[in-house]
N, C-alpha and C positions, 0 to 999 in steps of 0.2 A: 504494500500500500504506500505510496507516493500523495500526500497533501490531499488525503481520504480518495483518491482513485486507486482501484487494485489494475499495479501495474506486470503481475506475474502470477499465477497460477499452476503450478507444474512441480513434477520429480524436478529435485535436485540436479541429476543427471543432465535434465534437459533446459532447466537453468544456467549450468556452465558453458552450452554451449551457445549461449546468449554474447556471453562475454567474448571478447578479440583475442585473437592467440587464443584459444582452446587450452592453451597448457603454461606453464611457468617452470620456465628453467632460472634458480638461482645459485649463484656462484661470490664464494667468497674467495681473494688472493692474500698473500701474504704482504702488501703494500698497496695505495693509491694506482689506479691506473689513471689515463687519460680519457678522460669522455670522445674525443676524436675516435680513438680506437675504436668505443664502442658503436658509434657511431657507424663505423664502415661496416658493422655484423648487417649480415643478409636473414629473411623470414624474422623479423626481430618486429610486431606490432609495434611494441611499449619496451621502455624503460625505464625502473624506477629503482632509484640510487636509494640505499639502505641504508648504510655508514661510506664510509670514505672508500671502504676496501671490498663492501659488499653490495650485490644489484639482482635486482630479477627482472627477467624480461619475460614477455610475455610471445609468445610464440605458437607457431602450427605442427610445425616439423622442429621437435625438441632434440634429435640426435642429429640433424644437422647443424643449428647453432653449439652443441655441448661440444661435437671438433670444431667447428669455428672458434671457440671460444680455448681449448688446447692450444690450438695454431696460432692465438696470440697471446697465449703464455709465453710458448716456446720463443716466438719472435722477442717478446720484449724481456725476455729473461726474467719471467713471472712465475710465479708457484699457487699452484689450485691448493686453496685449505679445504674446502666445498665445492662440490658441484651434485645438485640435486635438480629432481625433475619431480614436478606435480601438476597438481587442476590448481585453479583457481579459487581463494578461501570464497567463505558464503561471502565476505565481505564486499570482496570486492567485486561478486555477481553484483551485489545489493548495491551497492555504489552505481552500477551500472546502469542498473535496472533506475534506478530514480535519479539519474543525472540528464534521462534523454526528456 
């Protein structure tokens, strides 16, 4: 419900796939990267910066950005603490759902 309009109805299931990127890949390094870097990631909807050293992006194809995101470790001489893949929380369906 959205400002007393019900703006969603449905499983779960079929809520997440409301949201953009279908999936969340998050990854934490052992250091600050540069937003540039992130930037050039391809299938990348969203991204939203965590802490300094940590990001999730929201994505379609989650094990293609997870080597994209290897390939610039490697390049920048970067170390994965993290790299996890999931849906999207209720949250931020719900953000979704009542921000349109």
């Amino acid at each position: 419900i959205n400002k007393g309009v019900l703006v969603a109805d449905n499983k779960l299931t079929e809520l997440h796939k409301t949201t953009p990127g279908g999936l969340v890949v998050a990854v934490e390094f052992d250091q600050p990267v540069q937003q540039q870097w992130l930037d050039q990631l391809k299938e990348v909807a969203g991204i939203e910066k965590v802490s300094d050293t940590t990001y999730r992006f929201a994505v379609s194809d989650a094990a293609f950005v997870r080597k994209q995101l290897q390939e610039m470790a490697r390049l920048h001489g970067l170390d994965i603490v993290s790299l996890q893949t999931g849906n999207h929380s209720l949250e931020d369906v719900f953000r979704n759902l009542t921000s349109k």
